[in-house]
C-alpha positions as CSV (number, residue, x, y, z in Angstrom):
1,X,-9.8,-23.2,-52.8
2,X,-8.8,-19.6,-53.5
3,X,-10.9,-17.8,-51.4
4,X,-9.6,-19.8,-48.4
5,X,-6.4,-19.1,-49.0
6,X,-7.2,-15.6,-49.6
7,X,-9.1,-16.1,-46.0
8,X,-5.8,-17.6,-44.6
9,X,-3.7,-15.2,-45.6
10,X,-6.1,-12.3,-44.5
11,X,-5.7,-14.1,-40.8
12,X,-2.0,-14.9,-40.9
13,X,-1.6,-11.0,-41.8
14,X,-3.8,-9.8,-39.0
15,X,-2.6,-11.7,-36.4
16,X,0.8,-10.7,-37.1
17,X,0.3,-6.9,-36.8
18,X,-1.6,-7.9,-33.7
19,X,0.8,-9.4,-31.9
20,X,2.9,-7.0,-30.7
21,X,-0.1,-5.2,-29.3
22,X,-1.5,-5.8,-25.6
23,X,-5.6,-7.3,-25.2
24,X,-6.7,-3.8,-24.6
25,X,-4.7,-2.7,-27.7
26,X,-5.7,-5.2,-30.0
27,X,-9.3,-5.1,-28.7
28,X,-9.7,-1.5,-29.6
29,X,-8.3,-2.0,-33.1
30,X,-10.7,-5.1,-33.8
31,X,-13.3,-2.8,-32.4
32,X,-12.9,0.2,-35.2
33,X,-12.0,-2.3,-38.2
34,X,-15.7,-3.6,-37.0
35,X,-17.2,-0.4,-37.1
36,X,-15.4,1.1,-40.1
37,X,-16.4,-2.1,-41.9
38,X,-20.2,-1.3,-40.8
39,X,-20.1,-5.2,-39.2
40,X,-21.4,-5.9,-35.8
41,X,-19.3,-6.9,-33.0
42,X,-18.4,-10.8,-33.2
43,X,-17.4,-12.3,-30.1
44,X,-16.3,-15.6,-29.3
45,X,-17.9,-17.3,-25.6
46,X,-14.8,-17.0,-23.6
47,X,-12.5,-20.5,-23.0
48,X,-13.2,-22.1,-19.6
49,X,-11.2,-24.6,-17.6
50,X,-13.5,-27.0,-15.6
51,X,-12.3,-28.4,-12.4
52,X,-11.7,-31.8,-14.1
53,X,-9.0,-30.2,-16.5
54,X,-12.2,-30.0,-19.6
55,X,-11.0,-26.9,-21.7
56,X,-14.4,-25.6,-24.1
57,X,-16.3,-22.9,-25.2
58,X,-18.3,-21.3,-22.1
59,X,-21.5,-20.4,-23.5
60,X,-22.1,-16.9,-21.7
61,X,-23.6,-14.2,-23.5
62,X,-21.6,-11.2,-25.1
63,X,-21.3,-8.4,-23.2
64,X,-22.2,-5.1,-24.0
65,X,-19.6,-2.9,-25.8
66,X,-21.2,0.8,-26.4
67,X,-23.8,2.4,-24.3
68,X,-26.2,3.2,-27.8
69,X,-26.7,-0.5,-27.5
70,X,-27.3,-1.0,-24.1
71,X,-29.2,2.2,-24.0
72,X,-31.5,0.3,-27.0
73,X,-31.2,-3.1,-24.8
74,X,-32.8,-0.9,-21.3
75,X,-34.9,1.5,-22.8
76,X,-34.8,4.1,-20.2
77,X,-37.6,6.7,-20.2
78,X,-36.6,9.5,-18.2
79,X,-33.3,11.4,-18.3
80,X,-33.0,10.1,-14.5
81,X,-33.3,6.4,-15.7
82,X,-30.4,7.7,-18.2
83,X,-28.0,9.1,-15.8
84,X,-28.8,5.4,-13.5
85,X,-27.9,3.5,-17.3
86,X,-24.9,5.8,-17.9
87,X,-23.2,5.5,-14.9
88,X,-23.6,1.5,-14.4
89,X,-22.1,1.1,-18.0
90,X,-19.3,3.5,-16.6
91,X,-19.1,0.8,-13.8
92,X,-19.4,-1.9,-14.9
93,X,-19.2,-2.4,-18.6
94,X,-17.3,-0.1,-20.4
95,X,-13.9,-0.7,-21.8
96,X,-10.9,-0.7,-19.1
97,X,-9.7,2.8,-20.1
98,X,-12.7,4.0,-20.3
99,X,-14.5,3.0,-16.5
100,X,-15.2,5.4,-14.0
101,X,-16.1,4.7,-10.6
102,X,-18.3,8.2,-10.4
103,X,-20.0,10.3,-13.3
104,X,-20.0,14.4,-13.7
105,X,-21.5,16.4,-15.8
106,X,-18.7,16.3,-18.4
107,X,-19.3,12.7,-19.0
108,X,-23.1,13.0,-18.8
109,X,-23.0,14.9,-21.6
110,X,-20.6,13.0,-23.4
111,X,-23.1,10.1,-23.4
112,X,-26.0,11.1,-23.7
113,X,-24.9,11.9,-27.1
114,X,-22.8,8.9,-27.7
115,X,-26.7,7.0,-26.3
116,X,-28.5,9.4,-29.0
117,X,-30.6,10.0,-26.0
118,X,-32.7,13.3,-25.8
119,X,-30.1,15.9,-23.7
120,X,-31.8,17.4,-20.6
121,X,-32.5,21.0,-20.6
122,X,-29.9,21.6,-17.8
123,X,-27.7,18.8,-17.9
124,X,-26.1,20.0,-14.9
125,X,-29.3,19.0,-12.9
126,X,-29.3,15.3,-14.1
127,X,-26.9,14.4,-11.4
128,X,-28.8,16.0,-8.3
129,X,-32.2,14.7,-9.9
130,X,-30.8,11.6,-10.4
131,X,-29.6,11.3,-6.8
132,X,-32.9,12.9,-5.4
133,X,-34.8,10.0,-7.1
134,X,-32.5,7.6,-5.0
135,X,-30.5,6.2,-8.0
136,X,-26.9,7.9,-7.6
137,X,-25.0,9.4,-4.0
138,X,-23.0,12.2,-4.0
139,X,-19.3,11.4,-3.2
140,X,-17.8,14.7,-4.1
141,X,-19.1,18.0,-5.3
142,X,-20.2,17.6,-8.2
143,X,-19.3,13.9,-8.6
144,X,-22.3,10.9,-7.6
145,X,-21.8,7.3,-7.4
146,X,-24.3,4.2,-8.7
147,X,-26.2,3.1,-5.1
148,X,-27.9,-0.2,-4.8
149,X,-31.1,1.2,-5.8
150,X,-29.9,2.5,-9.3
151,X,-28.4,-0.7,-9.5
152,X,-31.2,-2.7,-9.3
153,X,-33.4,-0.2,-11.9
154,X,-30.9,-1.2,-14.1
155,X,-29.6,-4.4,-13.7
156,X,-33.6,-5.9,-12.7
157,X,-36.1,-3.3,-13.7
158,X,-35.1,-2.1,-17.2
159,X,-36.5,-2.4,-19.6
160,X,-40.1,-2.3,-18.2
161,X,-42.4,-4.1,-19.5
162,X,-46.1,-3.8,-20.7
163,X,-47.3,-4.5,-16.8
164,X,-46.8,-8.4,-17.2
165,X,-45.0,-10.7,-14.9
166,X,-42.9,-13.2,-16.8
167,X,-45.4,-15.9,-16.1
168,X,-47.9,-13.3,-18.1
169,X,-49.5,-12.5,-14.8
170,X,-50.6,-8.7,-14.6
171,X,-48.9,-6.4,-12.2
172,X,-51.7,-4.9,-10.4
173,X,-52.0,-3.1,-6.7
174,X,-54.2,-4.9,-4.4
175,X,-57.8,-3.2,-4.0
176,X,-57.9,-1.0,-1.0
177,X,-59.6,-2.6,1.5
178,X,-60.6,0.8,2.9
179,X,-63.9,1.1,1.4
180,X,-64.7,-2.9,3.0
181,X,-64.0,-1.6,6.6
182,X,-66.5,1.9,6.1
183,X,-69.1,0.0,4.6
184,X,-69.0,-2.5,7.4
């Protein structure tokens, strides 16, 4: 019976100091105790309110809170599949005070260390390389926007697999039919 008063007490104490502190606040606190505690992110499915007044526990999965871990998740291979990754997490999954509609070279850098992903030689080339493979646009000098394209590698492409459809098909191109027409 100790230890779950010790628990209680624990709760009743962090919720006070958190209380004065807005979600973003108290999010980022949770966040470091995590860390500094070496303990994994734990994260509640978020309450949802059906259209008959049901109130439960949605059962989506977690998002992704660091880019090492979706990094890890996505597996890009290339540092222009990295710049793609990097500036969709900007988009669309990092923290509020940390999203970014467009990435530079300041915040490539910043992570591809923070994804302990190799550094390009000339980091100031990922952006135009990235954009000339069709993944980012350029909205500014030196500034480039996510397109549709690097979207979708990101969102639907990564990670690739071993050249097997779900189904365990294999991905192959269609013979050439080429050689059938000269031979006829």
């Amino acid at each position: 019976m100790a230890a779950k008063d010790k628990e209680l007490g624990a709760i009743s104490s962090i919720i006070d100091l958190l209380k004065p502190l807005d979600a973003t606040e108290r999010s980022r606190v949770l966040e470091y105790v995590l860390k500094r505690l070496e303990m994994g992110a734990v994260q509640a499915a978020p309450i949802v309110t059906s259209e008959i007044g049901i109130v439960g526990r949605g059962t989506t999965a977690p998002a992704v809170k660091d880019i090492r871990t979706l990094t890890a998740e996505k597996q890009p291979r290339s540092a222009n599949e990295m710049v793609a990754l990097i500036a969709y997490y900007l988009s669309e999954l990092a923290p509020e005070g940390d999203r970014s509609p467009t990435v530079n070279v300041g915040l490539i850098r910043k992570y591809f260390k923070m994804a302990a992903f190799p550094m390009p030689r000339a980091p100031q080339n990922a952006l135009t390389n990235a954009a000339a493979a069709g993944y980012l646009e350029n909205v500014s000098r030196g500034e480039y926007r996510l397109n549709p394209v690097g979207y979708n590698l990101i969102v639907h492409g990564l990670p690739r697999g071993s050249g097997l459809e779900p189904g365990g098909m294999h991905l192959r191109k269609p013979r050439s039919t080429k050689r059938r027409r000269h031979r006829q």
